[in-house]
N, C-alpha and C positions, 0 to 999 in steps of 0.2 A: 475190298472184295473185288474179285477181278473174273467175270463173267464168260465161259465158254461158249460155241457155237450150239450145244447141246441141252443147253437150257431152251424152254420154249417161250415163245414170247411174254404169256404171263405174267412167268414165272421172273422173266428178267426185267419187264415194269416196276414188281411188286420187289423186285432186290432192287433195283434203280430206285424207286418214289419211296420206299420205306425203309429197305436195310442199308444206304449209302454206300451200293455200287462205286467203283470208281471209274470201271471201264469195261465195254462189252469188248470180244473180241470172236469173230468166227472161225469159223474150222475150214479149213486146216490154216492155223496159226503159224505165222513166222514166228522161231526162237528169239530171234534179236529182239522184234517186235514184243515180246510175251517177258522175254527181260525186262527192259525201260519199260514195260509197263507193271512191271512188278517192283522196280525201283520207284518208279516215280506215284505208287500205292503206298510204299513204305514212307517216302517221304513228304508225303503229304499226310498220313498218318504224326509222323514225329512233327510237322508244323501246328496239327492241329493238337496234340498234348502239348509245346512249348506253348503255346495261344492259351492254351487253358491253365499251364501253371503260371503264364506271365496275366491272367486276366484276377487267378488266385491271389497271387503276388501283390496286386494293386488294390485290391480289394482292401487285401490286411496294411498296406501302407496307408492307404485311404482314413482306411479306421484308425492306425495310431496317427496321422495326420488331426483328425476329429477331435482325438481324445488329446491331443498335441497343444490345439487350438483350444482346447476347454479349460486345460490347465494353464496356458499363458493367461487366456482371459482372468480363470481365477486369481493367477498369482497379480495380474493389472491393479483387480483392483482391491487386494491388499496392500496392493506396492502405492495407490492411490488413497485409501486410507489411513497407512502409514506415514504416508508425505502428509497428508491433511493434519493428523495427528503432529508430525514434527512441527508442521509450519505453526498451529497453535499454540503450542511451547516455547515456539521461536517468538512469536510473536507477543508472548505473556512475557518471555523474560527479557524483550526488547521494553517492556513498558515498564518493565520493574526497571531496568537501568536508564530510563528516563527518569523517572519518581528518585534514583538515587541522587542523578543530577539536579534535579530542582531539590532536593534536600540539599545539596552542597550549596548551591544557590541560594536560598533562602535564608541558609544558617549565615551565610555572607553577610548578607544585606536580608533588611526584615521589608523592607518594599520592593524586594524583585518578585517574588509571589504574585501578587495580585495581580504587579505589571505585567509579567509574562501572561498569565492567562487571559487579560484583557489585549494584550498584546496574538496570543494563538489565536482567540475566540476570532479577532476583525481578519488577521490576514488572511484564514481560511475559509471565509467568506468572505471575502475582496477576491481570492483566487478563484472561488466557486463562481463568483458575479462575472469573472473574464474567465471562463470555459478551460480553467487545468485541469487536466489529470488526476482522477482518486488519488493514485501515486504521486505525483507531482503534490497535492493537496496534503497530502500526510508528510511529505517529505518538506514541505512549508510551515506547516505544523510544529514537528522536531522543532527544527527551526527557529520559532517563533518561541516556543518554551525558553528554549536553550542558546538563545541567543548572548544573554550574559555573562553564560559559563566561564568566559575565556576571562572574567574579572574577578576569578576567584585568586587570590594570592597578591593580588593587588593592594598598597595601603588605604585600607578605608579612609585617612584624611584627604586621599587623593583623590577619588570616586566623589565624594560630598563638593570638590572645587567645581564650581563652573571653568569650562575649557580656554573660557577666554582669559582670565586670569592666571593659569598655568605657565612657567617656565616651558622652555623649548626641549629641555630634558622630563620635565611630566608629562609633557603633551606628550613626546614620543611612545614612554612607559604608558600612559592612558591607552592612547588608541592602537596598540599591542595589542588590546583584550579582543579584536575582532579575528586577529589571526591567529591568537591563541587558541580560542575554542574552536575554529574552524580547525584546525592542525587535530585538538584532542578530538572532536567525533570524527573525522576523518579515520582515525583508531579501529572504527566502529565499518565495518564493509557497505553495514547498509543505507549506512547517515550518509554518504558521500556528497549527494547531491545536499542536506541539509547542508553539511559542510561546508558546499559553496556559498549558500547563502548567507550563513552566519557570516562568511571571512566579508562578504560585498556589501552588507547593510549597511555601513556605514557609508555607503560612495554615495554620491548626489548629482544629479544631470548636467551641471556644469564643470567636472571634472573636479571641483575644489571638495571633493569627500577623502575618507582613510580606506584602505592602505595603500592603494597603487592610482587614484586621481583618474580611475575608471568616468568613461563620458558616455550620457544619452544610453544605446540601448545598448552598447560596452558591457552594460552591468544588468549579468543576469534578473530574468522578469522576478523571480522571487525575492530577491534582494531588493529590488526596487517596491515592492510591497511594503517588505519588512522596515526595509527605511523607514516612508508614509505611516504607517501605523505607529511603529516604533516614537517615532517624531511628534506624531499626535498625542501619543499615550506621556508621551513624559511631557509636553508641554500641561495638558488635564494635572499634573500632580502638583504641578505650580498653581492650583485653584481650590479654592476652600472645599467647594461641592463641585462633585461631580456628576451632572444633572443634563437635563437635554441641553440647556440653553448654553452650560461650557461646552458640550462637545461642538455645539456649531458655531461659535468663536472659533473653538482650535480647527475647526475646518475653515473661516474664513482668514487665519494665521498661515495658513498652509497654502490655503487660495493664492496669497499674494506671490509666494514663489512658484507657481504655476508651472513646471517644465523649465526651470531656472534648477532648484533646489529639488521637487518632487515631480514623478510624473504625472501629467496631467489626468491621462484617462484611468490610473489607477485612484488619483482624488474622487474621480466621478461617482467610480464605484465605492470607493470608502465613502462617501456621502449617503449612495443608495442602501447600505450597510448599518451604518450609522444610525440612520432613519429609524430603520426598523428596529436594532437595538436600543437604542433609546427613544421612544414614544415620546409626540410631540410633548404634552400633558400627561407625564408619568404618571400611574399609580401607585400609592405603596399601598404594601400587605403588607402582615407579621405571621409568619406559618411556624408551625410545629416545628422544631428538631427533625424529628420522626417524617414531615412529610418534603424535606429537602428532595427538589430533583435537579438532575444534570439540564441546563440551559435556564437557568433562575438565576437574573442578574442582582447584587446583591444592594439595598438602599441604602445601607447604615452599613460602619465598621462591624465586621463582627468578631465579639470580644467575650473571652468566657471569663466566671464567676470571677476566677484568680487573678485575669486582668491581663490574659493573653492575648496576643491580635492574632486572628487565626486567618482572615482576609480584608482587606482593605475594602471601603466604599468603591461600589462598580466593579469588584471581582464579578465571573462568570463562574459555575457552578460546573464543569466540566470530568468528562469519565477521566483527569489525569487528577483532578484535586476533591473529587466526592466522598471515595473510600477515607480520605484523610481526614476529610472535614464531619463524617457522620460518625468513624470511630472516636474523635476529640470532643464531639457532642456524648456519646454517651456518657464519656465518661469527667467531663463537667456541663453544667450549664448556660446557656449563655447569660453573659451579664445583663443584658439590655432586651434580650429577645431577636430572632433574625426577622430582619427584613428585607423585602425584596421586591423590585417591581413589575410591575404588570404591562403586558399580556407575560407572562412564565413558560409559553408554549415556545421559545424555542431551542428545539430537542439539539444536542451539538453532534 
Protein backbone atom coordinates (compact mmCIF):
# COMPACT_ATOMS: atom_id res chain seq x y z
CA UNK A 1 0.00 0.00 0.00
CA UNK A 2 1.54 3.11 -1.01
CA UNK A 3 0.06 6.32 0.70
CA UNK A 4 -0.79 9.76 -0.98
CA UNK A 5 -0.51 13.45 0.18
CA UNK A 6 -4.23 13.33 0.56
CA UNK A 7 -4.76 11.05 3.06
CA UNK A 8 -4.99 12.77 6.55
CA UNK A 9 -2.78 12.01 9.22
CA UNK A 10 -5.10 9.64 10.90
CA UNK A 11 -5.88 8.04 8.48
CA UNK A 12 -2.13 7.23 7.32
CA UNK A 13 -1.12 6.08 11.18
CA UNK A 14 -3.96 3.82 11.14
CA UNK A 15 -2.61 2.43 7.23
CA UNK A 16 1.00 2.67 8.61
CA UNK A 17 0.44 0.80 12.30
CA UNK A 18 -2.44 -1.58 11.14
CA UNK A 19 -2.96 -2.08 7.21
CA UNK A 20 1.17 -2.38 6.39
CA UNK A 21 1.70 0.72 4.57
CA UNK A 22 4.79 0.61 2.80
CA UNK A 23 5.45 4.18 1.95
CA UNK A 24 3.84 7.68 2.52
CA UNK A 25 4.43 9.89 -0.25
CA UNK A 26 3.12 13.81 -0.63
CA UNK A 27 1.65 15.77 -3.12
CA UNK A 28 2.67 16.58 -5.65
CA UNK A 29 4.59 13.48 -6.26
CA UNK A 30 7.52 12.86 -8.49
CA UNK A 31 6.67 10.03 -11.23
CA UNK A 32 9.97 8.43 -11.02
CA UNK A 33 9.71 8.80 -7.30
CA UNK A 34 5.95 7.09 -7.22
CA UNK A 35 7.44 4.25 -9.76
CA UNK A 36 10.42 2.76 -7.56
CA UNK A 37 8.05 3.15 -4.99
CA UNK A 38 5.62 1.05 -6.40
CA UNK A 39 8.30 -1.40 -7.50
CA UNK A 40 9.94 -1.76 -4.72
CA UNK A 41 5.94 -2.24 -2.84
CA UNK A 42 5.74 -5.01 -5.21
CA UNK A 43 8.73 -6.40 -4.46
CA UNK A 44 8.71 -6.55 -1.08
CA UNK A 45 5.32 -7.87 -1.47
CA UNK A 46 6.72 -11.06 -3.57
CA UNK A 47 9.74 -11.33 -0.80
CA UNK A 48 7.33 -11.52 1.73
CA UNK A 49 5.01 -14.56 0.03
CA UNK A 50 8.59 -16.37 -0.96
CA UNK A 51 9.32 -16.12 3.07
CA UNK A 52 6.11 -17.47 3.68
CA UNK A 53 6.02 -20.30 1.11
CA UNK A 54 9.78 -20.88 2.01
CA UNK A 55 8.64 -20.82 5.98
CA UNK A 56 5.64 -23.45 4.67
CA UNK A 57 8.19 -25.37 2.83
CA UNK A 58 10.26 -26.00 6.22
CA UNK A 59 7.60 -26.48 8.20
CA UNK A 60 6.47 -29.81 6.01
CA UNK A 61 10.24 -30.84 5.58
CA UNK A 62 10.62 -30.41 9.27
CA UNK A 63 7.57 -32.80 9.82
CA UNK A 64 8.75 -35.48 7.34
CA UNK A 65 12.25 -34.91 8.89
CA UNK A 66 10.25 -36.00 12.51
CA UNK A 67 8.45 -38.54 11.03
CA UNK A 68 11.87 -39.53 9.13
CA UNK A 69 13.62 -39.89 12.48
CA UNK A 70 10.56 -41.92 14.07
CA UNK A 71 10.84 -44.38 11.52
CA UNK A 72 14.75 -44.92 11.65
CA UNK A 73 14.36 -45.00 15.38
CA UNK A 74 11.68 -47.73 14.90
CA UNK A 75 13.43 -49.59 12.16
CA UNK A 76 17.00 -49.35 14.97
CA UNK A 77 15.37 -51.10 17.06
CA UNK A 78 14.05 -53.91 15.09
CA UNK A 79 17.31 -54.06 13.33
CA UNK A 80 18.48 -54.28 17.28
CA UNK A 81 16.35 -56.99 18.18
CA UNK A 82 16.91 -58.80 15.08
CA UNK A 83 20.71 -58.71 15.60
CA UNK A 84 19.86 -59.81 19.38
CA UNK A 85 17.75 -62.61 18.00
CA UNK A 86 20.54 -63.72 15.28
CA UNK A 87 23.30 -63.48 17.79
CA UNK A 88 21.24 -66.01 20.14
CA UNK A 89 21.05 -68.44 17.35
CA UNK A 90 24.41 -67.86 16.64
CA UNK A 91 25.49 -68.43 19.72
CA UNK A 92 23.12 -71.76 20.62
CA UNK A 93 24.43 -73.20 17.44
CA UNK A 94 28.20 -72.20 18.26
CA UNK A 95 27.47 -74.38 21.41
CA UNK A 96 25.94 -77.14 19.67
CA UNK A 97 29.02 -77.54 17.48
CA UNK A 98 31.13 -77.47 20.51
CA UNK A 99 28.82 -80.46 22.25
CA UNK A 100 29.61 -82.04 18.58
CA UNK A 101 33.21 -81.63 19.17
CA UNK A 102 33.49 -83.04 22.64
CA UNK A 103 31.23 -86.01 21.26
CA UNK A 104 34.01 -86.58 18.65
CA UNK A 105 36.28 -86.30 21.59
CA UNK A 106 34.97 -88.50 23.88
CA UNK A 107 33.90 -91.25 21.37
CA UNK A 108 37.92 -91.11 20.89
CA UNK A 109 39.08 -91.57 24.22
CA UNK A 110 36.62 -92.37 27.17
CA UNK A 111 38.96 -90.12 29.59
CA UNK A 112 38.99 -86.87 27.59
CA UNK A 113 35.57 -86.00 28.97
CA UNK A 114 36.07 -85.44 32.41
CA UNK A 115 39.64 -84.14 31.59
CA UNK A 116 38.43 -81.37 29.41
CA UNK A 117 35.98 -80.28 31.74
CA UNK A 118 38.18 -80.21 34.84
CA UNK A 119 40.54 -78.89 32.37
CA UNK A 120 37.63 -75.70 31.08
CA UNK A 121 36.42 -75.52 34.73
CA UNK A 122 40.36 -74.25 36.31
CA UNK A 123 41.55 -72.42 33.29
CA UNK A 124 38.58 -70.15 33.31
CA UNK A 125 39.03 -69.26 36.49
CA UNK A 126 42.92 -69.07 36.54
CA UNK A 127 41.84 -66.40 33.67
CA UNK A 128 39.19 -64.91 35.82
CA UNK A 129 41.86 -64.74 38.85
CA UNK A 130 44.44 -62.62 36.30
CA UNK A 131 41.75 -60.09 34.99
CA UNK A 132 40.92 -61.42 31.01
CA UNK A 133 38.26 -60.46 29.21
CA UNK A 134 34.62 -62.28 29.24
CA UNK A 135 35.72 -62.58 25.55
CA UNK A 136 39.04 -63.60 26.17
CA UNK A 137 37.54 -65.99 29.04
CA UNK A 138 35.05 -67.78 26.78
CA UNK A 139 37.52 -67.92 23.98
CA UNK A 140 39.94 -69.85 26.89
CA UNK A 141 37.10 -71.80 27.49
CA UNK A 142 36.67 -73.31 23.65
CA UNK A 143 39.87 -73.93 24.27
CA UNK A 144 40.10 -75.71 27.16
CA UNK A 145 37.19 -78.18 26.13
CA UNK A 146 38.67 -78.72 22.89
CA UNK A 147 42.07 -78.79 23.24
CA UNK A 148 42.30 -82.54 22.31
CA UNK A 149 40.49 -82.35 19.30
CA UNK A 150 43.31 -82.33 17.03
CA UNK A 151 43.95 -86.20 18.57
CA UNK A 152 41.16 -87.39 16.84
CA UNK A 153 42.44 -89.89 14.10
CA UNK A 154 45.39 -90.57 15.93
CA UNK A 155 46.39 -94.36 16.81
CA UNK A 156 44.99 -94.85 20.16
CA UNK A 157 48.20 -97.27 20.92
CA UNK A 158 49.98 -94.12 20.38
CA UNK A 159 48.07 -91.75 22.63
CA UNK A 160 48.16 -94.49 25.74
CA UNK A 161 52.59 -94.47 25.03
CA UNK A 162 54.20 -92.20 27.45
CA UNK A 163 56.26 -89.47 25.19
CA UNK A 164 59.42 -90.50 26.34
CA UNK A 165 59.27 -93.77 25.12
CA UNK A 166 58.09 -92.90 21.53
CA UNK A 167 60.24 -93.21 18.39
CA UNK A 168 61.28 -89.84 16.65
CA UNK A 169 58.60 -90.59 14.00
CA UNK A 170 55.59 -91.00 16.86
CA UNK A 171 56.84 -88.22 18.74
CA UNK A 172 56.45 -86.18 15.54
CA UNK A 173 52.80 -87.82 14.65
CA UNK A 174 51.98 -87.24 18.57
CA UNK A 175 52.48 -83.75 18.85
CA UNK A 176 50.88 -82.91 15.38
CA UNK A 177 47.57 -83.10 17.44
CA UNK A 178 48.18 -79.34 18.85
CA UNK A 179 48.34 -78.04 15.37
CA UNK A 180 45.84 -79.99 14.04
CA UNK A 181 42.99 -78.86 16.14
CA UNK A 182 44.38 -75.46 16.15
CA UNK A 183 44.24 -75.66 11.97
CA UNK A 184 40.37 -77.32 12.48
CA UNK A 185 38.58 -74.50 14.77
CA UNK A 186 40.51 -72.05 13.06
CA UNK A 187 37.55 -73.32 10.31
CA UNK A 188 35.35 -71.71 12.77
CA UNK A 189 35.71 -67.39 12.36
CA UNK A 190 34.95 -67.12 15.85
CA UNK A 191 37.37 -69.78 17.55
CA UNK A 192 40.31 -67.96 16.08
CA UNK A 193 41.62 -66.81 19.10
CA UNK A 194 40.84 -70.34 20.83
CA UNK A 195 42.68 -71.48 17.92
CA UNK A 196 45.63 -70.03 18.95
CA UNK A 197 45.68 -71.44 22.16
CA UNK A 198 45.01 -74.88 21.42
CA UNK A 199 48.06 -74.77 18.67
CA UNK A 200 50.43 -73.07 21.93
CA UNK A 201 49.49 -75.38 24.89
CA UNK A 202 51.86 -77.44 24.46
CA UNK A 203 54.98 -74.88 24.63
CA UNK A 204 56.66 -74.53 27.95
CA UNK A 205 58.89 -71.32 29.28
CA UNK A 206 62.02 -72.79 28.54
CA UNK A 207 61.37 -73.07 24.82
CA UNK A 208 61.72 -76.98 25.00
CA UNK A 209 57.62 -77.42 24.30
CA UNK A 210 55.70 -78.38 20.79
CA UNK A 211 55.32 -77.11 17.92
CA UNK A 212 57.64 -74.17 17.23
CA UNK A 213 59.90 -74.14 20.92
CA UNK A 214 58.00 -70.81 21.69
CA UNK A 215 59.94 -69.09 25.04
CA UNK A 216 58.65 -67.22 28.21
CA UNK A 217 55.88 -64.64 27.28
CA UNK A 218 56.53 -65.79 23.26
CA UNK A 219 53.56 -67.96 24.08
CA UNK A 220 50.32 -66.42 24.19
CA UNK A 221 48.84 -65.91 28.12
CA UNK A 222 46.16 -68.39 27.30
CA UNK A 223 48.14 -71.13 26.15
CA UNK A 224 50.38 -70.72 28.95
CA UNK A 225 47.14 -71.36 31.22
CA UNK A 226 46.20 -74.19 29.29
CA UNK A 227 49.54 -75.68 29.53
CA UNK A 228 49.51 -75.36 33.79
CA UNK A 229 46.18 -76.77 33.97
CA UNK A 230 46.35 -79.07 31.23
CA UNK A 231 49.82 -80.57 32.99
CA UNK A 232 48.14 -80.56 36.38
CA UNK A 233 44.98 -82.42 35.29
CA UNK A 234 46.84 -85.24 33.69
CA UNK A 235 49.46 -85.71 36.14
CA UNK A 236 45.79 -85.93 39.01
CA UNK A 237 44.84 -89.09 36.49
CA UNK A 238 48.16 -90.82 37.37
CA UNK A 239 46.50 -91.00 41.20
CA UNK A 240 44.05 -93.34 42.56
CA UNK A 241 41.80 -90.45 44.22
CA UNK A 242 41.41 -87.40 43.23
CA UNK A 243 40.99 -85.44 46.40
CA UNK A 244 42.31 -82.17 47.88
CA UNK A 245 45.56 -83.72 49.16
CA UNK A 246 46.49 -84.94 45.14
CA UNK A 247 45.69 -81.81 43.93
CA UNK A 248 48.31 -80.14 46.23
CA UNK A 249 50.92 -82.67 45.28
CA UNK A 250 50.21 -81.96 41.66
CA UNK A 251 50.71 -78.21 42.52
CA UNK A 252 53.80 -78.92 44.42
CA UNK A 253 55.10 -81.19 41.06
CA UNK A 254 54.46 -78.12 39.08
CA UNK A 255 56.04 -75.81 41.81
CA UNK A 256 59.32 -77.47 41.17
CA UNK A 257 59.37 -76.17 37.46
CA UNK A 258 58.53 -72.91 38.52
CA UNK A 259 59.03 -70.41 35.43
CA UNK A 260 61.30 -73.23 33.92
CA UNK A 261 58.38 -75.49 32.56
CA UNK A 262 55.05 -73.43 33.89
CA UNK A 263 54.63 -69.90 34.55
CA UNK A 264 54.92 -68.88 37.82
CA UNK A 265 52.14 -66.37 38.40
CA UNK A 266 49.69 -68.41 36.63
CA UNK A 267 50.72 -71.50 39.36
CA UNK A 268 49.67 -68.76 42.00
CA UNK A 269 46.54 -68.43 40.67
CA UNK A 270 45.96 -72.07 39.97
CA UNK A 271 46.75 -72.65 43.55
CA UNK A 272 44.20 -69.73 44.71
CA UNK A 273 41.72 -71.77 42.39
CA UNK A 274 42.35 -74.96 43.38
CA UNK A 275 41.85 -73.95 47.04
CA UNK A 276 38.53 -73.09 46.56
CA UNK A 277 37.73 -75.96 44.21
CA UNK A 278 38.75 -78.39 46.13
CA UNK A 279 38.03 -77.83 50.13
CA UNK A 280 40.74 -78.37 52.43
CA UNK A 281 38.45 -81.28 54.23
CA UNK A 282 36.05 -82.12 51.46
CA UNK A 283 32.65 -83.08 52.13
CA UNK A 284 30.78 -85.65 50.32
CA UNK A 285 27.03 -85.71 49.70
CA UNK A 286 24.83 -88.19 47.46
CA UNK A 287 21.99 -85.89 45.76
CA UNK A 288 19.22 -86.79 43.81
CA UNK A 289 19.40 -87.31 39.78
CA UNK A 290 16.72 -84.68 39.80
CA UNK A 291 18.59 -82.20 41.99
CA UNK A 292 22.07 -82.10 39.82
CA UNK A 293 23.35 -78.60 39.33
CA UNK A 294 25.87 -76.87 37.01
CA UNK A 295 29.17 -76.19 39.45
CA UNK A 296 28.77 -79.59 41.49
CA UNK A 297 32.23 -81.16 41.57
CA UNK A 298 31.62 -84.78 41.26
CA UNK A 299 33.14 -87.38 44.27
CA UNK A 300 32.76 -90.83 42.88
CA UNK A 301 32.73 -92.11 39.22
CA UNK A 302 29.69 -91.68 38.01
CA UNK A 303 28.42 -94.91 36.40
CA UNK A 304 24.79 -95.91 35.39
CA UNK A 305 22.85 -99.24 36.00
CA UNK A 306 24.33 -100.79 32.56
CA UNK A 307 27.91 -99.93 33.65
CA UNK A 308 28.44 -96.72 31.55
CA UNK A 309 31.04 -94.22 32.84
CA UNK A 310 29.24 -91.16 32.20
CA UNK A 311 32.00 -88.79 34.04
CA UNK A 312 35.04 -89.65 35.80
CA UNK A 313 35.87 -88.69 39.61
CA UNK A 314 36.50 -84.68 39.84
CA UNK A 315 34.40 -83.92 36.59
CA UNK A 316 32.73 -80.43 37.18
CA UNK A 317 29.12 -80.25 36.34
CA UNK A 318 29.16 -77.53 33.76
CA UNK A 319 26.19 -75.70 31.10
CA UNK A 320 28.45 -77.75 28.19
CA UNK A 321 28.03 -81.35 30.02
CA UNK A 322 24.50 -80.90 32.20
CA UNK A 323 21.87 -81.36 29.39
CA UNK A 324 23.93 -84.64 28.80
CA UNK A 325 24.41 -85.92 32.01
CA UNK A 326 20.53 -85.24 33.26
CA UNK A 327 19.09 -86.58 29.88
CA UNK A 328 21.47 -90.10 30.47
CA UNK A 329 20.04 -90.02 34.12
CA UNK A 330 16.51 -90.14 33.15
CA UNK A 331 16.74 -92.50 31.22
CA UNK A 332 18.98 -94.96 33.37
CA UNK A 333 19.82 -95.02 36.89
CA UNK A 334 22.95 -94.57 38.36
CA UNK A 335 24.80 -97.55 39.53
CA UNK A 336 26.15 -96.45 42.80
CA UNK A 337 24.37 -93.13 43.31
CA UNK A 338 25.87 -89.55 42.43
CA UNK A 339 28.07 -87.98 44.54
CA UNK A 340 29.58 -84.83 44.90
CA UNK A 341 31.41 -82.53 47.11
CA UNK A 342 30.75 -79.88 49.21
CA UNK A 343 30.40 -76.41 49.48
CA UNK A 344 28.16 -77.28 45.50
CA UNK A 345 27.83 -73.46 45.29
CA UNK A 346 30.00 -72.77 42.63
CA UNK A 347 27.69 -71.59 39.76
CA UNK A 348 30.21 -71.83 36.34
Amino acid sequence: MILTGYADMNSAMDAINKGGAHRYLAKPWDDEILRQAIYEGVEQYRLAQENFRLKVSLEKKNEALVQLSRTMERKVVERTQDLGSLNERLQSELKGVIQLLLKLEESHSVTVFGHSNRVFEWSTRVGEALGLSEEMRYQLGVAAQLHDIGKIGLPLALLSKPMMVMSPYEKSVYQSHAARGADWLAQIPQFKLSASVVRYHHELMDGSGFPEGRVGKEIPLGARILCAVDALDQWLQTQPVLDAEAVREGLRVLEADRNLLYDGEILDALRQVTNVYMPLNPVIQEVAPSAIQEGMILARDLVTSQGMLVLKQGSVITPYNYDKVVSLLRKQTPLDGVYVYQPVNLKV
